[in-house]
N, C-alpha and C positions, 0 to 999 in steps of 0.2 A: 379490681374484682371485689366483689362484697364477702364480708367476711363472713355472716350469716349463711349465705347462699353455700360457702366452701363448708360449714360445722354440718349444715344438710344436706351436702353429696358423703359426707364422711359418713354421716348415719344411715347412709340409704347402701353403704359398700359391702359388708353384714349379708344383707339380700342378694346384692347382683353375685359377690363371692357365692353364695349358695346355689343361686340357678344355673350359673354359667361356668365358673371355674373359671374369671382370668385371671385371677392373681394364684404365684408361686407362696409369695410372701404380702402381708400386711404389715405398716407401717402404724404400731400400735399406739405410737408415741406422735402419731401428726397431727390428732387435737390437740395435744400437748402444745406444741410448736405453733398453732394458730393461736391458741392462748396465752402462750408467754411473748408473743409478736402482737399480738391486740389486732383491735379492727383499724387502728390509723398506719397499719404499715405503709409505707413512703416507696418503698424499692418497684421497680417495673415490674414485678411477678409476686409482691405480693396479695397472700390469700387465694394465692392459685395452685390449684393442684394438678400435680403428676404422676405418669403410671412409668414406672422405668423397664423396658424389655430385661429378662433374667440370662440376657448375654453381653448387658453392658454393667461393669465393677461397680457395686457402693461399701464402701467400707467400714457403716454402719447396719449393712443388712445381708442376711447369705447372696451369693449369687448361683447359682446352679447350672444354665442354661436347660434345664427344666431334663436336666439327667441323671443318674444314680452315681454314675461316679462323679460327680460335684455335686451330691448330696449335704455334705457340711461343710461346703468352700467358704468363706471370707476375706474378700479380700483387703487388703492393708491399705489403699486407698482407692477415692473415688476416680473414676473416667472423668476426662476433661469436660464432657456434656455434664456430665451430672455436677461438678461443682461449678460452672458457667451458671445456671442454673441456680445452685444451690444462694449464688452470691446474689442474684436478683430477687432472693425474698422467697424463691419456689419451693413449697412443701412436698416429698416424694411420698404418696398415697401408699403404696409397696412397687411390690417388682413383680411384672407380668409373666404370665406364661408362654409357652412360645414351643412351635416343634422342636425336638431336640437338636440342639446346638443350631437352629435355624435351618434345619434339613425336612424340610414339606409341605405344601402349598396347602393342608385342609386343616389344621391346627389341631392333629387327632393324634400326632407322635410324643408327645410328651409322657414322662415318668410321673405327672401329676395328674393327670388325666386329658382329657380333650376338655378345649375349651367349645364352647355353644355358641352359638346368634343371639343378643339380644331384642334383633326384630322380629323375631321366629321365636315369641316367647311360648308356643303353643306345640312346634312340632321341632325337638331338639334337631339344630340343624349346624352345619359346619360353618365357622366362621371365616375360613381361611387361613394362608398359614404365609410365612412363620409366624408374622408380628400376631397371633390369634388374641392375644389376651391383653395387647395393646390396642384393639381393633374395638374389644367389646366392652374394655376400660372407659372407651372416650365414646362409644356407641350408647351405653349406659347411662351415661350422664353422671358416673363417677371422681372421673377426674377433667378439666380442663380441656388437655391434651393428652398424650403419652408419646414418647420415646420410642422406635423400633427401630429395626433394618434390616435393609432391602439388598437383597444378593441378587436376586434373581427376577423379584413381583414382589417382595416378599413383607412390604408396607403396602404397595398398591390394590394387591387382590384381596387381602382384608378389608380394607377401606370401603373398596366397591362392593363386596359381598353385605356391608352394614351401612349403606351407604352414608359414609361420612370422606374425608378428606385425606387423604395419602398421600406427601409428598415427597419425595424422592430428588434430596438436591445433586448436583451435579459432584462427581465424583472428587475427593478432595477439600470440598469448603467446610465441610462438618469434621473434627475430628474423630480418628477412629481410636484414639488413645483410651485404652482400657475397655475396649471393645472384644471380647474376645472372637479370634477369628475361625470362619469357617471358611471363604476365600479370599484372602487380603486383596486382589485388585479388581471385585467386585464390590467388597461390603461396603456400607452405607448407612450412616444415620439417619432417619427418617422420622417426620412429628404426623401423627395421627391428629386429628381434631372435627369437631363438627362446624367449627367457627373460621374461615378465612383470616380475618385478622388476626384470632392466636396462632394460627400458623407462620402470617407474615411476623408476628412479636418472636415467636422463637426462634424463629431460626435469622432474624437479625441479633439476637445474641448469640446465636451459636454456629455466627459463619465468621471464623475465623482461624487466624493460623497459629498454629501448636509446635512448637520447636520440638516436642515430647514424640511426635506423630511425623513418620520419614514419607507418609503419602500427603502430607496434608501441605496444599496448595499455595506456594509462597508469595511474598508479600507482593512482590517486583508483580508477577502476575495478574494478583489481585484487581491490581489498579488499572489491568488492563481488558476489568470485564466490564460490560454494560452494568452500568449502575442502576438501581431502582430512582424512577422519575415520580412514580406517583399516579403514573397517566396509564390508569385502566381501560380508558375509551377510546382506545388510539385504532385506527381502523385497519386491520393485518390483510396478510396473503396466506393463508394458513392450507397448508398441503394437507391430501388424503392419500394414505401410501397404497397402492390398489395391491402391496404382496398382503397385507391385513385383512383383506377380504374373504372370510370361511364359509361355503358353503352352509358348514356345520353351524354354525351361529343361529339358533332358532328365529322364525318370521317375524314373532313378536319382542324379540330385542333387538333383529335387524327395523323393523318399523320405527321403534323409539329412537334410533342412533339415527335413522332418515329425519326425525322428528328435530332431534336435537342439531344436527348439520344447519336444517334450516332454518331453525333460531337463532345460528351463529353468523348465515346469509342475514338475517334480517336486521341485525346490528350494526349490517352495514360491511360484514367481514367479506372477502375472496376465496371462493374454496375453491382449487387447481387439484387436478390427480397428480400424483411425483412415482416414482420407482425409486425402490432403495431393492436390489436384488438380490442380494446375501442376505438379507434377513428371512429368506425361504431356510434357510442353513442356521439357523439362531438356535433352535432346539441341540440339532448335535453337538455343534460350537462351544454350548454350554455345558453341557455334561459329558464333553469331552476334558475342558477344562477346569473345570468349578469341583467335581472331584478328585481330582489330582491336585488341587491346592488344597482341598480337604483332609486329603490321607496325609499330607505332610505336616499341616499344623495339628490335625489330631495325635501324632506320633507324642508331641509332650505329654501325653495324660497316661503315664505308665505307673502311677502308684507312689513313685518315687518323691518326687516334688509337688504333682498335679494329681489329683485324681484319688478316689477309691480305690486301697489294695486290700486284692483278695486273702482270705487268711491262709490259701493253701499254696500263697505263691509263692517262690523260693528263689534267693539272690543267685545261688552258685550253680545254676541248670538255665536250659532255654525255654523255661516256662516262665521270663522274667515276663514280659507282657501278656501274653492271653490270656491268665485268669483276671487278669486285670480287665482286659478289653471287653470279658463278658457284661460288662457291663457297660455298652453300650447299648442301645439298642437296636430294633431290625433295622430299619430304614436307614441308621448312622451306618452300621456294621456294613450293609449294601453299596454306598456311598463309598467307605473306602474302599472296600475290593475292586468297587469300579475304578477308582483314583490311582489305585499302583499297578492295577492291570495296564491302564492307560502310559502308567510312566515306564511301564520295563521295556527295552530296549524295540523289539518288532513294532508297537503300536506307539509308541513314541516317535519315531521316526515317520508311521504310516498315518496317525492320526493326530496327533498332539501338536507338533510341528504345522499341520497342514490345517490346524484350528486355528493356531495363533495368527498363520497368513490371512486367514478367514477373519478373524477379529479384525485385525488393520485395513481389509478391503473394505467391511463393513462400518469400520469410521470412516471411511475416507469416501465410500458411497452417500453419507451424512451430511459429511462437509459439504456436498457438490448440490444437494437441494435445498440448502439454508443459503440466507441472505449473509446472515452475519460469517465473519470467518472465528474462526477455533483457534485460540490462544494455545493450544498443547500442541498442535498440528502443524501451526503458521499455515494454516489456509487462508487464502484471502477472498473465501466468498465468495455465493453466483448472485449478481446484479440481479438476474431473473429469478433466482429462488424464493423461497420462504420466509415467513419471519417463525411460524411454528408448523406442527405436525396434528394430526388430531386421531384418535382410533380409541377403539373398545379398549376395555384394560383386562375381560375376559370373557370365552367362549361362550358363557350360558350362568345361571344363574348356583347359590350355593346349591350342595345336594344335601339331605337328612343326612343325621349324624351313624344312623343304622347303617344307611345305603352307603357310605362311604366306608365306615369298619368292615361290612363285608365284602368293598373291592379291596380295599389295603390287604384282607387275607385271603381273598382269591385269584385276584387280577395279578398283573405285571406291574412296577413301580412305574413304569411308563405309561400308562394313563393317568399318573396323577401327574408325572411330569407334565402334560400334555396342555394343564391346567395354564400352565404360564406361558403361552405357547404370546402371546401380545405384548408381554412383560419385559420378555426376554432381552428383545435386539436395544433397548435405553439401555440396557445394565452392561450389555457387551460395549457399548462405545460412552460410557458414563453421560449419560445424559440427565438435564434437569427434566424431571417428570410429577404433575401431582396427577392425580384418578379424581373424581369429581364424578357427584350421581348422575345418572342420564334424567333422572324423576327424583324430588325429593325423596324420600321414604323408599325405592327403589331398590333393588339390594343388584346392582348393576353399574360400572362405572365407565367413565371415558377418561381417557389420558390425553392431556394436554401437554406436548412436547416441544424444549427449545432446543437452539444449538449449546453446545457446551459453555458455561460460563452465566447462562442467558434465564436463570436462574429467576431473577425479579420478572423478565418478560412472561413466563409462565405464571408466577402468580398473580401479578395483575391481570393476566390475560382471566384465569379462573374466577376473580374476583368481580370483572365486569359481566360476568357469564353467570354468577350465580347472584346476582342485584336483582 
């Protein structure tokens, strides 16, 4: 990377911080750092810059996850991304903004403010959410790439709202080590970029295993995934899943996604309809279970150890956590009530339980249209199936930054929920997924989906799709 090229996206961050608000934090000291590494640095990431999401640890700069009570957190060391990273020469630009604790699909929940659209420099408009301020870090032409993750959409529908690159690796290869959690066996490390091959550069460093990290995907396994070949032009069978098909989806981005299918026919590719059935059920699935893993790792942030204590809280009474907790905010505060309603004993057994079954039906309805078999499963693959998946990564286009503050204070949280409703079912059965524009400049994405493991296959598959 030219080292000139990175002192003039650092001069131009000043501006983009001003319009749009994606950063938490700036990295005051990263001309510094390209200055005392020169223009000949040698390492694979030098003279490149990154945007770090403010929910993965650097131990150089606050981390917040863009909330009041981690207003002056610091943590004492970096996440295994960030020093993978740091060891190949990568400058970290600052630390992005992001819904609070990664809880919201328009990037408008944050104690910092909402982050904006950089392609919508004219009518402030929503970026997406969570990764928002990693979306418009790398939309901006601020940094290289950036760092996010994906719970739910949560790299993807950023991406495609700016249209740039979201990918979303397969559950496991990326560590989650010093990630802080909002639900442990969805989150996911995800690299923003507008460039295909910084995408494939990052995350061939940073797909590996972490002895630090108890989800992160061991070695023996590893070696039992499809390997990146190199071979983008390879000619697929690529399924259209017909439960993805929304009415709701307006004529003129259902038009472009018929546009885009048959440019993928003309490369020579196989488009077949498949059924994946449970994925009608991926909304509730999800926020049946993603806030019940929320309310329990949120429980650490009581003052004590984690978090902002209120001045009028008091050790020897049972007001030890709520003045604490006011300092969440709505959306979080919402999230957990939904999570321990879900865990107390009647809905636990009536809904929670019968989500989980739901999850497993819905990997195992995956395994059964993919060609390849699933190394986590021991499936061994349909002869006849797929080698990937393909569908919108969202309903409709971003809305104004107005029009959406005033559904978050009028509406149900369930219409914004409603946003990831395409997102959803890859993040239930971990799947490799990147979003990719339907049209350059576009603010509209498609996902391109493999079976678990199959990680390279989708990005070459995007790579020969966007040549």
């Amino acid at each position: 990377m030219s080292y000139s090229r990175a002192i003039a996206r650092l001069g131009a961050l000043p501006e983009l911080q001003k319009k749009f608000n994606a950063f938490t934090f700036v990295n005051e000291d990263a001309t510094g750092q390209l200055v005392r590494e020169g223009s000949q640095g040698t390492k694979s990431l030098s003279n490149v810059l990154v945007g770090v999401k403010d929910n993965i640890v650097t131990k150089d700069m606050p981390t917040t996850c863009s909330s009041k009570i981690l207003e002056d957190f610091k943590s004492p060391f970096d996440a295994t991304v960030v020093e993978l990273l740091k060891n190949e020469g990568a400058v970290i630009a600052g630390k992005t903004n992001l819904d609070e604790f990664g809880m919201g699909s328009s990037g408008i929940h944050s104690y910092f403010g909402p982050t904006t659209n950089p392609i919508f420099a004219d009518v402030p408009t929503v970026v997406g959410g969570s990764s928002s301020g990693s979306a418009a870090a790398a939309a901006g032409g601020v940094v290289d790439f950036a760092l996010g993750t994906d719970t739910g959409g949560s790299v993807r529908l950023p991406a495609a709202y700016t249209s740039i690159l979201g990918f979303k690796p397969s559950y496991g290869r990326i560590s989650r080590y010093g990630v802080i959690a909002y639900a442990q066996s969805f989150d996911t490390v995800g690299i923003l970029s507008k460039d295909i091959s910084i995408v494939k550069q990052a995350f061939k460093i940073l797909d590996k295993h972490d002895r630090k990290d108890p989800t992160s995907l061991g070695t023996e396994l590893r070696e039992l995934l499809p390997k990146d070949t190199g071979n983008s032009n390879g000619k697929l069978r690529i399924g259209l899943p017909k439960e993805f098909v929304q009415e709701s989806v307006p004529v003129s981005i259902r038009n472009k996604y018929l546009s885009f299918i048959e440019n993928m026919k003309s490369k020579g590719h196989e488009i077949v309809p498949v059924s994946i059935p449970s994925v009608k059920h991926a909304l509730p699935i999800y926020y049946t279970l993603v806030p019940s893993e929320a309310s329990s790792n949120l429980s650490r942030f009581d003052g004590v150890r984690y978090g902002t204590r209120d001045e009028h809280s008091d050790l020897v009474d049972n007001t030890l956590f709520a003045p604490t907790r006011q300092y969440f905010g709505k959306s979080v505060q919402e999230r957990i009530i939904l999570g321990n309603y879900n865990l107390c004993s009647g809905s636990y057994k009536n809904n929670y339980i019968k989500a989980q079954r739901l999850r497993v039906q819905m990997v195992n309805e995956f395994d059964q249209v993919f060609k390849k078999s699933n190394v986590l499963t021991n499936s061994k693959g349909n002869n006849a199936g797929v080698d990937m998946l393909v569908c919108l990564t969202s309903v409709d286009k971003p809305k104004t930054l107005a029009r959406a503050l005033e559904e978050s204070r009028l509406s149900s949280p369930v219409n914004e929920y409603i946003t990831d409703v395409f997102t959803l079912p890859m993040s239930l059965a971990g799947l490799p997924t990147i979003s990719i524009p339907i049209e350059e400049g576009e603010p509209v994405g498609v996902q391109l989906v493999g079976q678990y493991g199959d990680d390279w296959g989708v990005l070459n598959l995007a790579d020969s799709l966007l040549a």
